[in-house]
KOLVEXMAR-812075 format. One record per residue (C-alpha): residue number from 1; x, y, z. Coordinates in nm, 3 decimals. Layout:
<pts>
+-----+---------+---------+---------+
! seq !       X !       Y !       Z !
+-----+---------+---------+---------+
! NUM !       X !       Y !       Z !
...
+-----+---------+---------+---------+
</pts>
This chain:
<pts>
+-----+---------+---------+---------+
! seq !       X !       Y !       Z !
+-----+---------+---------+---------+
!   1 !   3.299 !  15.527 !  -9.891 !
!   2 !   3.031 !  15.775 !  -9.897 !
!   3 !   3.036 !  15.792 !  -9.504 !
!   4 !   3.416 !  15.951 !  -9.567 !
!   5 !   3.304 !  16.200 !  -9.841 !
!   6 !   3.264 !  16.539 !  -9.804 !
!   7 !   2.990 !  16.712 !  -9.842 !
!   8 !   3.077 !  16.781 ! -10.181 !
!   9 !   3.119 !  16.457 ! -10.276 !
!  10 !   2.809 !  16.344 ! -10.176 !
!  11 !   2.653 !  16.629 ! -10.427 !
!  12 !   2.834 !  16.527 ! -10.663 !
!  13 !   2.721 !  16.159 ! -10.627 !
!  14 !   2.327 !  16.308 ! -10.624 !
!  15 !   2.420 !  16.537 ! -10.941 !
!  16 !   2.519 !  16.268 ! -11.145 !
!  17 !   2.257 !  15.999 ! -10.983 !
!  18 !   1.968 !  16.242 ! -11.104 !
!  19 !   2.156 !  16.335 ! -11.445 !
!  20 !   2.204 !  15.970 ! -11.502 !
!  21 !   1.843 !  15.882 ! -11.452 !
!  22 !   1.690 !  16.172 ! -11.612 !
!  23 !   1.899 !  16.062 ! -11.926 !
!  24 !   1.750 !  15.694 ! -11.984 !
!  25 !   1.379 !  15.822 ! -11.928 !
!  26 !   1.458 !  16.050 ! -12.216 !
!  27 !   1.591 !  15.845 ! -12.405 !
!  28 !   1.305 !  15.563 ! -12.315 !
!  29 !   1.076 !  15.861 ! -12.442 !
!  30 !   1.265 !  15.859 ! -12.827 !
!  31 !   1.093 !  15.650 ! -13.093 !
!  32 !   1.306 !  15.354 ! -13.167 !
!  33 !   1.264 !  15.371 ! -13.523 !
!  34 !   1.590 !  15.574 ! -13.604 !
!  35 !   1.580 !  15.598 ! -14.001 !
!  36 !   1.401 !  15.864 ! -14.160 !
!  37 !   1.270 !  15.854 ! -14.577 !
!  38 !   1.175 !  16.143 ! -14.700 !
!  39 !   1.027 !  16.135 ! -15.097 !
!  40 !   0.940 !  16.514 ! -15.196 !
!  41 !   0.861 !  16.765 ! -15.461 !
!  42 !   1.168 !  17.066 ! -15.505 !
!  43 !   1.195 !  17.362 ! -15.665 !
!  44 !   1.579 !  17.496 ! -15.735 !
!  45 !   1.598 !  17.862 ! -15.845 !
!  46 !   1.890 !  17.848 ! -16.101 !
!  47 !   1.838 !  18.253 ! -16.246 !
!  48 !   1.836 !  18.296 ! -16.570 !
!  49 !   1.549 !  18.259 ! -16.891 !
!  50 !   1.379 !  17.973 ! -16.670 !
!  51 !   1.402 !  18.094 ! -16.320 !
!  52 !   1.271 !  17.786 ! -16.155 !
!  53 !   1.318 !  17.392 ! -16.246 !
!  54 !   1.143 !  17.119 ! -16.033 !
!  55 !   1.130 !  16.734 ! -15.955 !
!  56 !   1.148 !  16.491 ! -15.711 !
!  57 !   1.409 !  16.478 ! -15.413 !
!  58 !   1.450 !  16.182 ! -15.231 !
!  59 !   1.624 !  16.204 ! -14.864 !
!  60 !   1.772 !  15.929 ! -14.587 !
!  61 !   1.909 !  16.052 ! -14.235 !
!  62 !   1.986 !  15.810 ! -13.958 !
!  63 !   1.965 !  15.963 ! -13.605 !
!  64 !   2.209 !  15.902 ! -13.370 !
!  65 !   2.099 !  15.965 ! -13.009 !
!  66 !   1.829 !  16.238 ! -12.964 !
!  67 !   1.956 !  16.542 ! -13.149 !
!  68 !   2.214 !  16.453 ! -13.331 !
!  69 !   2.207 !  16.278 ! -13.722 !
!  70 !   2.337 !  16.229 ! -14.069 !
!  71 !   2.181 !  16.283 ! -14.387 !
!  72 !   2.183 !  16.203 ! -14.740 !
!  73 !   1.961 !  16.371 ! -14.999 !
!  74 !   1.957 !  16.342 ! -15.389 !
!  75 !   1.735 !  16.630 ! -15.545 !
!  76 !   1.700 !  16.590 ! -15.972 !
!  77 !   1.459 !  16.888 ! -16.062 !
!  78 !   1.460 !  16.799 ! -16.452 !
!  79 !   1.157 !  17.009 ! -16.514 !
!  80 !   1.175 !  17.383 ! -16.639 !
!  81 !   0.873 !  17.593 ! -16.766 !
!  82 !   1.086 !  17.764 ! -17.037 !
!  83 !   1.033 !  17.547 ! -17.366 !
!  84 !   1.337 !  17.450 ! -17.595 !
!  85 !   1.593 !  17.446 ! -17.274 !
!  86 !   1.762 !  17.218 ! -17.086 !
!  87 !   1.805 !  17.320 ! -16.723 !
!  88 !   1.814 !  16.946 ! -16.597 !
!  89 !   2.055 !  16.942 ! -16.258 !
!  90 !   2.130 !  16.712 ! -16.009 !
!  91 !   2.256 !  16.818 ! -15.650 !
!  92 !   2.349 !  16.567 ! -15.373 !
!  93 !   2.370 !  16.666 ! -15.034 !
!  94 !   2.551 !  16.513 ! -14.738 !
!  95 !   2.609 !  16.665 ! -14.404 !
!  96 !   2.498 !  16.629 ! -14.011 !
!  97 !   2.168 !  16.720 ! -13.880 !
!  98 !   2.071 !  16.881 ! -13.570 !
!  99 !   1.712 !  16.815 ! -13.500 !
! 100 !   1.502 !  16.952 ! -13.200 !
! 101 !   1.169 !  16.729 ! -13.113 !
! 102 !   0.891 !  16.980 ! -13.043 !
! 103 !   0.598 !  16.698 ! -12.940 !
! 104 !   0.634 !  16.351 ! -13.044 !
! 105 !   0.448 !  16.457 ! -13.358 !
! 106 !   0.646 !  16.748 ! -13.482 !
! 107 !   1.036 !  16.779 ! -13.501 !
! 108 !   1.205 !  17.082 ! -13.684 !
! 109 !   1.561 !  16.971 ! -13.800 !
! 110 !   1.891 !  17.192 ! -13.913 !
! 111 !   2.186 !  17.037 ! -14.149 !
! 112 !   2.469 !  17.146 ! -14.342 !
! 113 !   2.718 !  17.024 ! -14.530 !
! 114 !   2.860 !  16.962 ! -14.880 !
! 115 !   2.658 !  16.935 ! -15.222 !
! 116 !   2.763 !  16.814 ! -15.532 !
! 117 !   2.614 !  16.917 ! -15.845 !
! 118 !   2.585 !  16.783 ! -16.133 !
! 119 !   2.443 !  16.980 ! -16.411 !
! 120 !   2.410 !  16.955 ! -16.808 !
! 121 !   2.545 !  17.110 ! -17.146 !
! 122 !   2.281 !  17.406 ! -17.198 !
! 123 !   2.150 !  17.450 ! -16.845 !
! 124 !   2.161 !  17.743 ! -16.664 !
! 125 !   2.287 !  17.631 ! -16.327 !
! 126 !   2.634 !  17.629 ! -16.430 !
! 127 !   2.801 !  17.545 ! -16.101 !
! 128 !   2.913 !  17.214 ! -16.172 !
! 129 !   3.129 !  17.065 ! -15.866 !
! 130 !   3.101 !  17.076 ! -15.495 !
! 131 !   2.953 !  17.312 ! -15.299 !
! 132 !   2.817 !  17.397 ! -14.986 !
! 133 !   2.471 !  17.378 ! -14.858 !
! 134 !   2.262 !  17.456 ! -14.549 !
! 135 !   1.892 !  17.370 ! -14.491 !
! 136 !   1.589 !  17.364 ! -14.247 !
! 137 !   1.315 !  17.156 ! -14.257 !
! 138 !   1.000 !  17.029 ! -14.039 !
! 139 !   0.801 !  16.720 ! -14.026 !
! 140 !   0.452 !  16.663 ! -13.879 !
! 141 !   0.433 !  16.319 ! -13.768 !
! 142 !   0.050 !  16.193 ! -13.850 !
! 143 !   0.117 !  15.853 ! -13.738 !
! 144 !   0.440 !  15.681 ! -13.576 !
! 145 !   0.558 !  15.586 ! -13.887 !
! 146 !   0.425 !  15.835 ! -14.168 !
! 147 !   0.440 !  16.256 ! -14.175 !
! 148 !   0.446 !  16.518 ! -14.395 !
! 149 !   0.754 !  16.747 ! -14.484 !
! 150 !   0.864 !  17.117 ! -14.542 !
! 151 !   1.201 !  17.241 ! -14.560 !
! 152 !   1.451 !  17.540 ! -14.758 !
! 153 !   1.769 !  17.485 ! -14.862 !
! 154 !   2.039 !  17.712 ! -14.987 !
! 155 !   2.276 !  17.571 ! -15.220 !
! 156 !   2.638 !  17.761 ! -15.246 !
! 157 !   2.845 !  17.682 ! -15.597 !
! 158 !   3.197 !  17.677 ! -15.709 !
! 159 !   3.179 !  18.078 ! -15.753 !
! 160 !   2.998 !  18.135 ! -15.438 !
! 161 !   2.630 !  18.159 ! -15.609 !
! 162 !   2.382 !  18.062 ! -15.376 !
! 163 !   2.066 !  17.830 ! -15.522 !
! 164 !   1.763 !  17.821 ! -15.298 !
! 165 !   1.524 !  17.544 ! -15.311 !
! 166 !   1.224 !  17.448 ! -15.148 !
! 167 !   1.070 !  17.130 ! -15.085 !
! 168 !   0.733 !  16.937 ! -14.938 !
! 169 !   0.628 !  16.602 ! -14.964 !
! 170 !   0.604 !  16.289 ! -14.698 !
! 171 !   0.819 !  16.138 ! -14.483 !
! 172 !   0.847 !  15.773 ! -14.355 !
! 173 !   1.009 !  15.667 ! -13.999 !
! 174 !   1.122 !  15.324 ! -13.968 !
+-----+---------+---------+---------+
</pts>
């Protein structure tokens, strides 16, 4: 058949032949561990008499192919530095990532999505609901399976108040 083909044809036969095989040696070159953990120390600004509350934030994404991912975070910063208040929140997070692979020991990741917060009586984050939320992060692999994590996120509420948080701690690939 390709003795019949034109001469486009046959370039487009090469095209794909190369594309094709460039394709599975990249993907040969992606760890095969596709689930990333990610256990981490936040800070939400909420505003206010406190300013800042903190805690742990906790954070699954499975990748799917090279780039492409989705995400699930829980973030409870319960601690404030104001005494006698209760700024206690909760904001969930789920949404696609986009994540670029600098080396095989650094990868610098996008998401967005929706949050949910959940917040109490007398706190000062008062944007109860769903919301919005878009975030950047970076991990440094150390080993195959264990790195450590940065990342910002911005949190948008019911009224269109935006929360930024930042966050560091470890990750774990498996």
């Amino acid at each position: 058949m390709l003795q019949r083909a034109g001469p486009f044809a046959r370039l487009a036969f090469m095209v794909i032949a190369v594309t094709v095989g460039r394709a599975t040696g990249l993907t040969a070159q992606t760890p095969s561990r596709p689930w990333k953990l990610t256990a981490a120390f936040t800070g939400l600004r909420v505003g206010g008499s406190t300013k800042w509350i903190y805690g742990p934030e906790l954070g699954l994404r499975r990748d799917i192919g090279t780039h492409w991912g989705l995400g699930l975070r829980a973030s409870l910063p319960v601690l404030d530095t104001a005494p006698f208040s209760d700024d206690g929140a909760v904001a969930l997070d789920l949404g696609p990532t986009l994540t670029f692979t600098t080396s095989y020991r650094t990868e610098l990741g996008l998401a967005a999505g929706a949050t949910a917060f959940l917040v109490g009586d007398a706190a000062e984050l008062t944007d109860g609901g769903i919301g919005a939320f878009a975030d950047a992060h970076g991990i440094a692999w150390l080993t195959p399976a264990l790195g450590v994590t940065a990342g910002a996120t911005v949190r948008l509420g019911n009224s269109g108040t935006a929360y930024p948080s930042l966050s560091a701690g470890l990750a774990l690939r498996f």
